[in-house]
N, C-alpha and C positions, 0 to 999 in steps of 0.2 A: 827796920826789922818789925815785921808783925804778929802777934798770937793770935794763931785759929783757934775757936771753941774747946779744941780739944787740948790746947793747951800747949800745941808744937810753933817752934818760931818759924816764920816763913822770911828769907833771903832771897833780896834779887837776884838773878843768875845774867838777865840779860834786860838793856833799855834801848827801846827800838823808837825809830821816827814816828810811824805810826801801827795802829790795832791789825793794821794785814800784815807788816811786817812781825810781829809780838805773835799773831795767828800762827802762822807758818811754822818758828819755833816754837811753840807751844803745840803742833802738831807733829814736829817730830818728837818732841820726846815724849808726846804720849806713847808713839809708837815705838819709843824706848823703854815704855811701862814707867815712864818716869811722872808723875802727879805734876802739875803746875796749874798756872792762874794768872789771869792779866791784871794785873792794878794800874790804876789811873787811866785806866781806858778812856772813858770820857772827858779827859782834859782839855779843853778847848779844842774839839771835833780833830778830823784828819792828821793834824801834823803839833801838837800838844807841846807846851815850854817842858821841858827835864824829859819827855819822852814816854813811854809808854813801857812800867816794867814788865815783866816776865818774875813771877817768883816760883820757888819751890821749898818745900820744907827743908829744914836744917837736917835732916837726918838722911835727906837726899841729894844736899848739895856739892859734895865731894862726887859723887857718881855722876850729876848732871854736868856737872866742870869737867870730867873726864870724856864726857859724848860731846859736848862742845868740841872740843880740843880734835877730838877722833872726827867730826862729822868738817870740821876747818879742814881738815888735812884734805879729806876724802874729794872738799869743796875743791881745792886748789890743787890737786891729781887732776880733777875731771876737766877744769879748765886748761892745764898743761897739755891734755892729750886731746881736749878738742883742738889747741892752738895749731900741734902737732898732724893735725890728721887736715886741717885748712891747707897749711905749710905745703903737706904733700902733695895733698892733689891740686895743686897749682904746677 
């Protein structure tokens, strides 16, 4: 856990392999309006020992855990119905 300046704790939400991975979710929840932040980005370049977190503020982390959860799902629909739509047209 970390304090920003302003004095809010920042929690991991997610630890990715590496900074394009970390990137990606960090882009979607922007476009969830959701604030976040990469730490340890530079951890020994591309693929970093513990990983590359993802944090967001504590007073955003229930809402960020819930778009996870939501954007999992969404993941694993869309892979169902590509499998589905291969399936077929074969």
């Amino acid at each position: 856990m970390d304090t920003h300046h302003s004095g809010e704790t920042a929690e991991v939400i997610g630890t990715f392999n590496d900074i394009v991975e970390a990137g990606v979710a960090q882009e979607k929840l922007k476009e969830a309006g959701i604030e976040s932040f990469v730490h340890d980005e530079n951890v020994l370049g591309m693929n970093p020992l513990g990983g590359v977190k993802l944090k967001v503020f504590s007073k955003n982390l229930e809402l960020a855990k819930r778009f996870y959860r939501m954007d999992n799902k969404i993941q694993v629909m869309k892979s169902v119905y590509s499998s589905l739509l291969v399936y077929v047209s074969f």
